[in-house]
C-alpha positions as CSV (number, residue, x, y, z in Angstrom):
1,X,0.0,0.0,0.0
2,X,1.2,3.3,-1.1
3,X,1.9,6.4,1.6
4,X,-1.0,8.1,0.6
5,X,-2.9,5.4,0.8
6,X,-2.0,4.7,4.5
7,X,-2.8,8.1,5.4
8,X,-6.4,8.1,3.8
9,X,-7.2,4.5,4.9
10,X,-5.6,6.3,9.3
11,X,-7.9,9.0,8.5
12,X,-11.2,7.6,7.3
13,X,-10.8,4.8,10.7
14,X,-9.7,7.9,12.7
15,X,-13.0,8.9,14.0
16,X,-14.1,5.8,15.1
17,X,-10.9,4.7,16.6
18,X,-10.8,8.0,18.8
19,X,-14.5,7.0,19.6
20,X,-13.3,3.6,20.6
21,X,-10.5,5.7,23.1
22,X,-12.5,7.4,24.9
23,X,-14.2,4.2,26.7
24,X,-10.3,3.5,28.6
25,X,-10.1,6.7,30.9
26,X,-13.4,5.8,32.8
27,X,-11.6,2.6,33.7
28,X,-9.2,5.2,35.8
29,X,-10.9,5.9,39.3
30,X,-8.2,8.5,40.1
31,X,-9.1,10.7,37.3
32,X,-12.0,13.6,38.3
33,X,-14.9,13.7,36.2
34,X,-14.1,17.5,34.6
35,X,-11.0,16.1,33.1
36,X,-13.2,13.2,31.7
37,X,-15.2,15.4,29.7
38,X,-12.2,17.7,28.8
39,X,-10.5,14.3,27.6
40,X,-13.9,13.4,25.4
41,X,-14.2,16.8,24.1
42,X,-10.9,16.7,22.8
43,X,-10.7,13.3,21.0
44,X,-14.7,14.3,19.6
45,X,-13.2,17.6,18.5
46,X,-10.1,15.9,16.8
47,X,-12.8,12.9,15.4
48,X,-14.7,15.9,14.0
49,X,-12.1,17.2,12.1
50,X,-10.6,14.0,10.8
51,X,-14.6,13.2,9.4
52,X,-14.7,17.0,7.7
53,X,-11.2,16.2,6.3
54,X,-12.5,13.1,4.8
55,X,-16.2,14.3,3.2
56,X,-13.8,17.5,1.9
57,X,-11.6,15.9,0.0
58,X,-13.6,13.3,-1.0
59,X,-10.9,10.2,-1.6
60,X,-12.2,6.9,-0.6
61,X,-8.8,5.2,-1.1
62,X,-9.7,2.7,2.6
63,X,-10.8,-1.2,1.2
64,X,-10.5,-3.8,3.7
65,X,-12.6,-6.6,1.5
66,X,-15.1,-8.1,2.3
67,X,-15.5,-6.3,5.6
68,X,-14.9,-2.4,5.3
69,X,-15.9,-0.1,2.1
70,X,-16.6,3.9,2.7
71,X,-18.8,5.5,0.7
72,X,-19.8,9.0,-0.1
73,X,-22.8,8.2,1.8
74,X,-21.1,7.1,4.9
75,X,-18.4,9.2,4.8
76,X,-21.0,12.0,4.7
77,X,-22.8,11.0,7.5
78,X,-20.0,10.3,9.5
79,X,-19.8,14.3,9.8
80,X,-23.0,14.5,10.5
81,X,-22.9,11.7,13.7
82,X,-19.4,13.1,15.0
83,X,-20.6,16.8,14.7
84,X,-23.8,16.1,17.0
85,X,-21.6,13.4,19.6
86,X,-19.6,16.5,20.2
87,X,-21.7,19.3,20.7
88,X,-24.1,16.9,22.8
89,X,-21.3,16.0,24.6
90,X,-20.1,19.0,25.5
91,X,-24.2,19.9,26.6
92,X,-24.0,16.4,28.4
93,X,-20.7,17.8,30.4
94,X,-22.7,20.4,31.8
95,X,-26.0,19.0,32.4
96,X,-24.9,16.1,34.7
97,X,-22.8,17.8,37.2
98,X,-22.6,16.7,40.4
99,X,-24.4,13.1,39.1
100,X,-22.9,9.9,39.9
101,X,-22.1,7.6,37.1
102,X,-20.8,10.4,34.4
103,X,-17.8,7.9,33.9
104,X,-20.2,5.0,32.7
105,X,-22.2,7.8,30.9
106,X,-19.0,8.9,29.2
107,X,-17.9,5.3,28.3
108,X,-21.6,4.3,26.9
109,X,-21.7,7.5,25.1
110,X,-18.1,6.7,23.1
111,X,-19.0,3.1,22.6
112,X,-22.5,4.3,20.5
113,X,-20.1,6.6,18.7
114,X,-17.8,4.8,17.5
115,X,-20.0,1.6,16.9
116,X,-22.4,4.0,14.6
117,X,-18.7,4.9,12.5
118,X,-18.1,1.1,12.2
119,X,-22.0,0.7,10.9
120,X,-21.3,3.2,8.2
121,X,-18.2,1.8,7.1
122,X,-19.6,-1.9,6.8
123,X,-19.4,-3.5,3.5
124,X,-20.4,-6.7,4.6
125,X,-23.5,-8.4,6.8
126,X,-21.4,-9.3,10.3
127,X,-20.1,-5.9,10.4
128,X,-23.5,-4.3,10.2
129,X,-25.2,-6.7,13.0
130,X,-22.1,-6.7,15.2
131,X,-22.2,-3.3,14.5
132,X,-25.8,-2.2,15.2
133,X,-26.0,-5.1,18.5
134,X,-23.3,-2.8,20.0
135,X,-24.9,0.5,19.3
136,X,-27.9,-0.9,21.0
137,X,-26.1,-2.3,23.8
138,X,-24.2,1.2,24.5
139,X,-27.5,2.9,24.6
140,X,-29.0,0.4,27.1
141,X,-26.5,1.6,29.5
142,X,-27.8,5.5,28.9
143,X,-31.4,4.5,28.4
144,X,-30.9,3.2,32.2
145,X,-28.7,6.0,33.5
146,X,-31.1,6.6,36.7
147,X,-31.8,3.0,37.3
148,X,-34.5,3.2,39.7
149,X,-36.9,5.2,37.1
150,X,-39.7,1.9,36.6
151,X,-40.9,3.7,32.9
152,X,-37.0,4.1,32.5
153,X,-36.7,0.2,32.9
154,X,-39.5,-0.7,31.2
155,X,-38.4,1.7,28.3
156,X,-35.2,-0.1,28.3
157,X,-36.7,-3.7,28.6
158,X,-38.4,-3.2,25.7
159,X,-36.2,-1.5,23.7
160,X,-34.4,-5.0,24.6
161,X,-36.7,-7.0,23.2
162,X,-37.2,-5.2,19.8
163,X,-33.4,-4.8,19.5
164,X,-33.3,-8.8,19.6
165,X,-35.6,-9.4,17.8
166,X,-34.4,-7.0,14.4
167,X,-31.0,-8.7,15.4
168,X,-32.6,-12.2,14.3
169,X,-34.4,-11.1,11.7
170,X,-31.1,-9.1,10.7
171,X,-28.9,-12.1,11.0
172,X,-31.7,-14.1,9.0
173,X,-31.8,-11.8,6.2
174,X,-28.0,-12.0,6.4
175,X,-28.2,-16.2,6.0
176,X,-30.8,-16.1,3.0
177,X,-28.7,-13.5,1.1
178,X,-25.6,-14.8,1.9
179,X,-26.5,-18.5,0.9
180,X,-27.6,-16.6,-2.2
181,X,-24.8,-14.8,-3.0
182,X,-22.2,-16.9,-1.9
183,X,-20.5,-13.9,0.2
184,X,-21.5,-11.8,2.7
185,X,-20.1,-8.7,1.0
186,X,-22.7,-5.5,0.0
187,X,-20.2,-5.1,-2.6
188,X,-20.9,-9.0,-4.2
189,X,-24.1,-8.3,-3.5
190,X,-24.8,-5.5,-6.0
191,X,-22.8,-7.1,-8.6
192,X,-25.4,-10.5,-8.3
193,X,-28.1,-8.3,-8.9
194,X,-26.8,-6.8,-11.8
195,X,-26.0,-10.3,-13.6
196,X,-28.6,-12.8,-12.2
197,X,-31.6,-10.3,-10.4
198,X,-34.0,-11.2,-7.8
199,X,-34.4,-14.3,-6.4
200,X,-36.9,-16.1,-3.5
201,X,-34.3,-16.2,-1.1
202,X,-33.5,-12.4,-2.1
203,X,-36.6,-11.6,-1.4
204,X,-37.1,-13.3,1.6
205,X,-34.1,-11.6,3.1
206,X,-35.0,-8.1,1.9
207,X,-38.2,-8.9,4.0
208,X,-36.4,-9.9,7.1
209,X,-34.4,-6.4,7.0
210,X,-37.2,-4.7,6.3
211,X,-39.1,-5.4,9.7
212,X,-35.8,-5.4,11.3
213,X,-35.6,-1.4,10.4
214,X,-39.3,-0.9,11.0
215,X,-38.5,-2.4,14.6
216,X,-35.2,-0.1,15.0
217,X,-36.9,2.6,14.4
218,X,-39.3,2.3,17.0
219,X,-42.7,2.4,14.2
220,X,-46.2,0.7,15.6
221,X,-46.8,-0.9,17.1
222,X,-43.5,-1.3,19.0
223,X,-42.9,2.6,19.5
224,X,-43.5,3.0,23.2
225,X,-39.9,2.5,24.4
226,X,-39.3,5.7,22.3
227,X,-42.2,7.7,24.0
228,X,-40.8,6.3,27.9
229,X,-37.6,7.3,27.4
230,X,-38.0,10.6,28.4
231,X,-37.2,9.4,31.6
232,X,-33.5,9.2,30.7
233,X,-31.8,13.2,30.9
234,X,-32.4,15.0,28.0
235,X,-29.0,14.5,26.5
236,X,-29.8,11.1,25.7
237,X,-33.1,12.0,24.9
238,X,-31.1,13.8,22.2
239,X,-28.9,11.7,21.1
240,X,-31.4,8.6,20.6
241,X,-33.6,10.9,18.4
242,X,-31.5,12.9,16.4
243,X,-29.0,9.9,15.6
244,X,-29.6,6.4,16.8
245,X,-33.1,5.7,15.7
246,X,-32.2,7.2,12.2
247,X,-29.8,4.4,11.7
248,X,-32.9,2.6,10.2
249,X,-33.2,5.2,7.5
250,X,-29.3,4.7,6.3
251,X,-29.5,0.7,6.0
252,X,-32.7,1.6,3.6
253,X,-30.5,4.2,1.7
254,X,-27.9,1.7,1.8
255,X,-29.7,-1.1,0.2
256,X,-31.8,0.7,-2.0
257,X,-30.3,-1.6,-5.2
258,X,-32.0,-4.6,-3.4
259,X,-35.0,-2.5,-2.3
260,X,-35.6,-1.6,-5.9
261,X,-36.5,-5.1,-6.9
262,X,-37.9,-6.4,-3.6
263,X,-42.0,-5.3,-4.2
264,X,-42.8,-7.3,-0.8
265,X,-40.4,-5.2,1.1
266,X,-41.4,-1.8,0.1
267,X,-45.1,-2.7,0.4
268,X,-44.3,-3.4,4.4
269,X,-42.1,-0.1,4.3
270,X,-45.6,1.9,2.8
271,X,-48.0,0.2,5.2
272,X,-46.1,0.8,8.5
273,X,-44.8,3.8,7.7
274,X,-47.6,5.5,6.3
275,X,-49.6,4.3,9.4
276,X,-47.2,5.1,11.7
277,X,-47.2,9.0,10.5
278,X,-50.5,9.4,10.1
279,X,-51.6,8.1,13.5
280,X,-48.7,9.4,15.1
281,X,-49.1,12.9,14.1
282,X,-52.7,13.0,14.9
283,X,-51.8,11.2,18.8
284,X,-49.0,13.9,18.9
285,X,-51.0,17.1,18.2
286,X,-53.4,15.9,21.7
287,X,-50.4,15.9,24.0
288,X,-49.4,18.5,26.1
289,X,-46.0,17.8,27.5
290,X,-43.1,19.3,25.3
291,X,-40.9,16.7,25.6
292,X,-43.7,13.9,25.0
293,X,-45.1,15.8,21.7
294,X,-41.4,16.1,20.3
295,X,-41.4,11.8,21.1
296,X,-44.1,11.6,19.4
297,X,-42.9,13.6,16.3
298,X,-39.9,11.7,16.0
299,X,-42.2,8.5,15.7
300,X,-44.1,10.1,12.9
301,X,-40.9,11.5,11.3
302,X,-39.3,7.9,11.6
303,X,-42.7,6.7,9.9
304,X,-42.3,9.5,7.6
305,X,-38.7,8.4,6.6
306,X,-39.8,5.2,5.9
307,X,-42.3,5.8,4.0
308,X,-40.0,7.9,1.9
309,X,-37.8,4.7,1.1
310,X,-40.3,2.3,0.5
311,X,-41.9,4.8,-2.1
312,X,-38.4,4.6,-3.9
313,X,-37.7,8.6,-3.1
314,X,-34.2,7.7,-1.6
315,X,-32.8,11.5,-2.0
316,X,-35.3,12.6,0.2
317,X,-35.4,10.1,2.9
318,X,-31.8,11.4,3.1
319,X,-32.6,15.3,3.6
320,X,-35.0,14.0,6.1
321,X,-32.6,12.0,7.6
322,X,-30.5,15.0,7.9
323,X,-32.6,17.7,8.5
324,X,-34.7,15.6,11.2
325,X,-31.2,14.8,13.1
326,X,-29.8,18.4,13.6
327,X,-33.9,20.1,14.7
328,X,-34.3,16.8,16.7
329,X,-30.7,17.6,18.5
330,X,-31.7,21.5,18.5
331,X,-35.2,20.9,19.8
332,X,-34.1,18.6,22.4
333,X,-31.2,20.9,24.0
334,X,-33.0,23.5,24.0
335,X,-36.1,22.1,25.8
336,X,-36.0,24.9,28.1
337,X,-36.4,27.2,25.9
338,X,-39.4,25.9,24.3
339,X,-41.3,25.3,27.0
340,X,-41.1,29.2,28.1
341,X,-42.0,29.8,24.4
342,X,-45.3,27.6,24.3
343,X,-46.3,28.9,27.4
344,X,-46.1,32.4,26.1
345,X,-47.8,31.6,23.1
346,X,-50.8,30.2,25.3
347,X,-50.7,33.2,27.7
348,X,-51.3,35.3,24.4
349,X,-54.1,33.0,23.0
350,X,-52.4,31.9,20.2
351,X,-53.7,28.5,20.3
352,X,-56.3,29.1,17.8
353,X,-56.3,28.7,14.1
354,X,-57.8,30.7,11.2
355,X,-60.4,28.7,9.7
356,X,-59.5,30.2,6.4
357,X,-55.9,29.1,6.6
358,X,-57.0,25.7,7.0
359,X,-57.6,25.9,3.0
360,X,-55.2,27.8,1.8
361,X,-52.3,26.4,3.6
362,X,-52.0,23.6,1.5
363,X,-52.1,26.3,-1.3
364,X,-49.0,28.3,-0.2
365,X,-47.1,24.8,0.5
366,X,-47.3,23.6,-3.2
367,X,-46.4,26.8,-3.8
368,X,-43.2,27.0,-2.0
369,X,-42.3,23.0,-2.9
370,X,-42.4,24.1,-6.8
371,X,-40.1,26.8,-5.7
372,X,-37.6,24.5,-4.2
373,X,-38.0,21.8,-7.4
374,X,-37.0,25.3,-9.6
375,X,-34.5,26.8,-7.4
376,X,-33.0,23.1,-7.1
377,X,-33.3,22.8,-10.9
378,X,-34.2,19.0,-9.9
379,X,-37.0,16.2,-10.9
380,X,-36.4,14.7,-7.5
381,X,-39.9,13.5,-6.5
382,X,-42.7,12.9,-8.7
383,X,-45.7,14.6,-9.2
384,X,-48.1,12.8,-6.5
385,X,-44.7,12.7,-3.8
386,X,-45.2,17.0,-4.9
387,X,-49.1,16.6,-3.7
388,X,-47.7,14.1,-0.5
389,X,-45.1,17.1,0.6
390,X,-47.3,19.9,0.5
391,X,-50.0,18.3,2.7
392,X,-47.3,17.4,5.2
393,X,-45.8,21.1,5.6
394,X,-49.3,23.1,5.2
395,X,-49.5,23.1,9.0
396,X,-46.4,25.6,9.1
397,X,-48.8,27.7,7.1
398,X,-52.0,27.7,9.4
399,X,-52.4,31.4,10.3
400,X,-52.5,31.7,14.1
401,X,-55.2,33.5,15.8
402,X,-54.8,35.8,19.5
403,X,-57.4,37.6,21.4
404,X,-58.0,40.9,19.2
405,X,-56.8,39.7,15.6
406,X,-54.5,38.2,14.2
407,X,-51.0,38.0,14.9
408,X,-49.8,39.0,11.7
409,X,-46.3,39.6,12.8
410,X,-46.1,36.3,13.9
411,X,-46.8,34.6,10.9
412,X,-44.5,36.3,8.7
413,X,-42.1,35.4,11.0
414,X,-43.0,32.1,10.7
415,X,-43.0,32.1,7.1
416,X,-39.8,34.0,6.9
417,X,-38.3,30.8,8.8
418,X,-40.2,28.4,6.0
419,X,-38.8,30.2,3.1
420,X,-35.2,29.8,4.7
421,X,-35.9,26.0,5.3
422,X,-37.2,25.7,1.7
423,X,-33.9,27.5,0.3
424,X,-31.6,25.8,2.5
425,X,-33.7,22.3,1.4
426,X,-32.9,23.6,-2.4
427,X,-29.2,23.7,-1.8
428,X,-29.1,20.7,-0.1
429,X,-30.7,19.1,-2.9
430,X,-27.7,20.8,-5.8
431,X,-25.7,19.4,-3.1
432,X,-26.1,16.2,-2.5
433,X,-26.9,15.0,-6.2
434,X,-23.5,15.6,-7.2
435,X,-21.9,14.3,-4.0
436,X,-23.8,11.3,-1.9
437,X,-24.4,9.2,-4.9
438,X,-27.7,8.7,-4.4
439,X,-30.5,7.9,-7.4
440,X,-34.7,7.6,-6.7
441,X,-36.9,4.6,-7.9
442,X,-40.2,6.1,-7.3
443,X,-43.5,3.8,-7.8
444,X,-46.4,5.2,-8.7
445,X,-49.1,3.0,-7.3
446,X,-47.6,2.9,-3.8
447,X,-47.1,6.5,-4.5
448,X,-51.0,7.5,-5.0
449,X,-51.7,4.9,-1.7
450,X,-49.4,7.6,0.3
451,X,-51.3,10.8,-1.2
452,X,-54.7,9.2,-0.6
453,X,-53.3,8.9,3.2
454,X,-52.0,12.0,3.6
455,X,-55.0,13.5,2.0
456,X,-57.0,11.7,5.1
457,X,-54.6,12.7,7.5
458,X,-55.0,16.4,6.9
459,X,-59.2,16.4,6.5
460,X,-58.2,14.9,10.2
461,X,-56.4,18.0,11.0
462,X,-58.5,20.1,9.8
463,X,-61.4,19.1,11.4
464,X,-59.9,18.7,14.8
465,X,-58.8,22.3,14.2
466,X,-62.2,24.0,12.9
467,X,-64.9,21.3,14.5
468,X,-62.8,20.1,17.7
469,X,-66.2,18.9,19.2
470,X,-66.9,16.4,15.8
471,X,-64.0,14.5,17.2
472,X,-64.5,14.6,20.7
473,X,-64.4,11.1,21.9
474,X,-61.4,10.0,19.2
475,X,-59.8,13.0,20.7
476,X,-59.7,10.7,23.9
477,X,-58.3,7.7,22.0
478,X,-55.4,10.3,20.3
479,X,-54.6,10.9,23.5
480,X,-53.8,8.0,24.9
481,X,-52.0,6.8,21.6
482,X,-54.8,4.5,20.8
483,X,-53.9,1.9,23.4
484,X,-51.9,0.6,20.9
485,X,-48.6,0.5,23.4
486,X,-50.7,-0.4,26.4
487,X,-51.6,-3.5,24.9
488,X,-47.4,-3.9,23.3
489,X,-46.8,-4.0,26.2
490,X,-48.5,-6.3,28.6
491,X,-47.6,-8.8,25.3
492,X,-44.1,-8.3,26.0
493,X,-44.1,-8.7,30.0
494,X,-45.8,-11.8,29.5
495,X,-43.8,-13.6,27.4
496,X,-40.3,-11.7,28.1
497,X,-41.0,-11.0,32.0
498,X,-38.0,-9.6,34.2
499,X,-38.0,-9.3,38.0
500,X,-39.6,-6.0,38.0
501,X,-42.7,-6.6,35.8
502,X,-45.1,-6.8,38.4
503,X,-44.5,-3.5,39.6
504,X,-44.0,-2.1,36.3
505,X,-47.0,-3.6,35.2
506,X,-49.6,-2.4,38.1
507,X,-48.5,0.9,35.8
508,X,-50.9,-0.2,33.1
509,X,-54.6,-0.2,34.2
510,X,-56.4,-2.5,31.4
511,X,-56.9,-0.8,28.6
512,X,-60.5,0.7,27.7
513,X,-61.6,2.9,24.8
């Protein structure tokens, strides 16, 4: 191997190897927490800057057969998963002074870290469920960081249990393709469909990862672990939503060449992720808790995201990825912050919608989508995924409502923040088609199946916003997520029990409408 070559193949391993260094100092009793962090801040930062050096200059030189293969992809999102382990880091520094256990905190941190680098280097099927057991096994140790929380337990618990199980059906899909293929490499793998196509056992496997995503990324009916985790501090809280339970969305990108071909697969990815964002954004508009409505949006995103790949529209499903990971990690951090501002807003009456807006929201959000298509110069979503898109951002354009008028100021502002999201969203989109390698296969039928849903989704809005009284008693099921978890989960204490699922069970009255 050439110099050069060393150097690129040290700096692409870089980030997660200083990941991996920062689990030894907890093992050191002597050393004081405060030089803990100050060590982890400085191998993050130096991690951070070894990932920008890589996505800059863009050399993927590092090929470790059949095991290891960067791609503009990976290498992308490597930047992305370093930048936010640093800055919540640092947040994380602050926010658990004076707790005991920051050295096991700063250990489990590093090890989900560096084990999500090692995910988006894998090239071949033991890397990626070695990889994604650890990630999941790191978190369990955060998830649990005040162990005598019960919902923090019980989040954990079954967290466990859907973690297992998308490692067996991950480790199945694994078997049928490999047995298929004859190698366990992604690489082999793309090469077999080019030559010989889809087979049974191809299919089969793109199945099995299929509901292992849906179950990593916490969809119905096995979401409630995401929505109990708020027990955990808020840095966590952060760091599970903006990065670890996007994971799922990657492996889709990632296999979108056996995706293409594999109808069965993308017709589960349309029916649970459709479901899970429409039902999820109607359960979280009912809640009033901050920190439980921003669960619940990351449930509908995730279902959102999904949906996004099993339609075929891969270049989206990465904005989302990207966008949803750094206003989750915003949103999250700055919790505070937006619990003074909805209280504010109630305190002024701004509650209230304009019935009028209701109608022409959806208007001024096709609107400003054609305006990102034109400013992007790009076909990258079809006509119906145009129709899709503009029902999911019209509620950014409902025109809020105060005692005495409108609050006119208020919605320019909000606009003004729109229009900036849809430019930004137009340069990501020149960016990335040059640079991530990604391509769309949209499909139309699923496609009109989506719009039809969407379309239902917002008369739902709509009505709960004009008629509130129409929908009184499904209000009442919203609310309570439609039982859906309640039931989840006496399912999984009685067949996966632990020593605490008596007591964490008398927390679940049986569920009535």
């Amino acid at each position: 191997m050439m110099l050069p070559q060393v150097f690129s193949t040290a700096s692409t391993l870089m980030p997660g190897m200083l990941m991996l260094a920062a689990l030894l100092p907890p093992k050191v009793p002597a050393v004081p927490t405060t030089r803990l962090w100050q060590a982890f801040a400085a191998l993050s930062g130096v991690a951070l800057a070894f990932a920008l050096t890589n996505a800059f200059t863009a050399t993927i030189v590092l090929n470790m057969q059949p095991w290891l293969r960067p791609t503009r992809l990976g290498i992308g999102l490597a930047v992305l998963v370093q930048f936010l382990g640093t800055v919540i880091g640092v947040f994380s520094s602050r926010y658990l002074q004076g707790e005991a256990g920051q050295r096991r905190y700063v250990a489990a941190l590093a090890g989900v870290l560096s084990a999500v680098h090692l995910l988006l280097l894998a090239d071949h099927w033991l890397v990626l469920v070695v990889a994604w057991a650890v990630v999941g096994t790191a978190l369990q140790q955060l998830l649990c960081f005040y162990p005598d929380r019960p919902f923090a337990q019980l989040a954990a618990h079954k967290k466990r249990i859907a973690d297992r199980a998308a490692n067996i059906l991950l480790v199945g899909a694994g078997a049928l393709i490999w047995t298929e293929v004859g190698s366990g490499s992604f690489t082999d793998l793309w090469t077999h469909l080019d030559r010989q196509g889809m087979s049974t056992s191809l299919q089969l496997g793109a199945v099995c990862l299929a509901l292992a995503v849906i179950l990593r990324t916490a969809l119905l009916p096995a979401h409630g672990w995401l929505i109990q985790v708020m027990e955990a501090p808020t840095p966590v809280s952060a760091l599970l939503h903006a990065g670890v339970v996007n994971l799922g969305g990657y492996v889709l990108i990632r296999f979108a060449p056996l995706l293409g071909q594999a109808m069965p697969a993308r017709a589960l990815l349309l029916v649970f992720g459709l479901g899970t964002a429409v039902l999820a954004g109607l359960v979280m508009l009912t809640r009033i808790s901050i920190k439980v409505q921003l669960a619940w949006s990351t449930v509908a995103q995730m279902g959102f995201m999904v949906l996004e790949c099993g339609l075929g529209l891969y270049q989206l499903a990465l904005l989302h990825l990207i966008g949803h990971s750094l206003y989750k990690a915003h949103a999250f951090l700055s919790a505070s912050g937006t619990v003074r501002q909805t209280r504010l807003k109630r305190m002024q009456g701004l509650s209230s919608t304009q019935p009028v807006s209701l109608f022409t929201a959806p208007v001024l959000s096709l609107a400003a989508i054609m305006l990102v298509q034109w400013l992007a110069k790009t076909d990258a979503w079809p006509w119906w995924w145009t129709g899709v898109l503009a029902l999911a951002w019209a509620p950014l354009f409902w025109l809020p409502t105060q005692t005495g008028g409108i609050r006119v100021a208020d919605w320019l502002l909000g606009i003004s923040g729109f229009c900036m999201t849809a430019l930004l969203t137009a340069a990501a989109l020149l960016w990335h088609q040059g640079s991530m390698g990604v391509t769309n296969d949209p499909d139309l039928v699923a496609g009109l199946v989506a719009l039809a849903g969407m379309v239902l989704m917002y008369l739902g809005l709509v009505t709960l916003q004009a008629r509130p009284s129409l929908l009184a008693a499904w209000r009442c099921w919203s609310y309570a997520g439609f039982y859906i978890d309640e039931r989840y989960t006496r399912i999984a204490l009685k067949f996966w029990p632990t020593r605490w699922a008596n007591t964490a069970s008398t927390a679940f009255p049986p569920a009535t409408p």
